[in-house]
Every structure is written in structure tokens, then in C-alpha cells.
N, C-alpha and C positions, 0 to 999 in steps of 0.2 A: 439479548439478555443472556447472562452469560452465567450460571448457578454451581458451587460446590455446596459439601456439607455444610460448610460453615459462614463463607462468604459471598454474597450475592452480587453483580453487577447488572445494575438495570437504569438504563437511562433517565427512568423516571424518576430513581431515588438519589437523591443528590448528585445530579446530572451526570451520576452513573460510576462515579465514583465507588470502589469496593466497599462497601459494607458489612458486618454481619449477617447475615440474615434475619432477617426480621425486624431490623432497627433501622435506624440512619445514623450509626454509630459508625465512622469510616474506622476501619483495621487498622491503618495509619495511625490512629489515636494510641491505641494501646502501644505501637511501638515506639511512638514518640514520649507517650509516659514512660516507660521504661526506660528509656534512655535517657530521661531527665530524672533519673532516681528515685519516681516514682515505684509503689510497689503493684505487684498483682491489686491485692485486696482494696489499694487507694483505686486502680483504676473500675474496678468493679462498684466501689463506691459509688464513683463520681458518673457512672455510663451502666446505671440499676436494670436498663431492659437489653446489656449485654451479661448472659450467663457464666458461669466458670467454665462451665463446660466448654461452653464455644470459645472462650478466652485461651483455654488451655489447648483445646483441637488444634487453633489457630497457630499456637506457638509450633504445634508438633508437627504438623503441615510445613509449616516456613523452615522448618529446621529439618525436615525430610527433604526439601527440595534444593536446600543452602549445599548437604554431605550427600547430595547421589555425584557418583562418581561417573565420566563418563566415560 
């Protein structure tokens, strides 16, 4: 099982697929909404037991790891 702040992998929760933490909301989702022109606020909508907070962590995580230079 594999845990940051925001997204959790554990075998047991949708056969381990990343998740949020605390849901079974796979991270996937919110970038797929996004990318289909969804907005923030529709995906929080539509996935109520993922937070802004962690929605937003999540952006700034994936986008921290996108611009480190090596």
C-alpha cells in the first residue's frame, strides 16, 4: 500500500488503482473531467466525497512533478 497526502494506492480499493484518499474516487477521473471540458466545481459536483482541498493538492502535486527539472 502505497499513501501520499492526497492519493492513496491500496490493493483493496479498486484493485489498487490511485485514488484519493478516503474515497474510491480514482485521480484519473478528475483529469479526465478536465480534459473533456469539464470544470473543477462539475467535478466536485459529480464525486461529493472528493474535497477541493484534495482536488486542488492533487493539481499542484501533478504539476509539481510535470516542471521539476532534472
Amino acid at each position: 500500500m502505497q499513501t501520499s497526502s492526497v492519493v492513496k494506492i491500496d490493493p483493496e480499493i479498486m484493485s489498487g488503482t490511485p485514488c484519493f484518499a478516503g474515497t474510491r474516487v480514482p485521480a484519473r477521473t478528475l483529469i479526465d473531467c478536465l480534459e473533456g471540458g469539464e470544470s473543477l466545481a462539475d467535478f466536485l459536483a459529480d464525486f461529493p466525497t472528493v474535497t477541493h482541498q484534495q482536488a486542488i493538492a492533487f493539481l499542484e502535486e501533478a504539476s509539481d512533478r510535470m516542471l521539476v527539472t532534472a
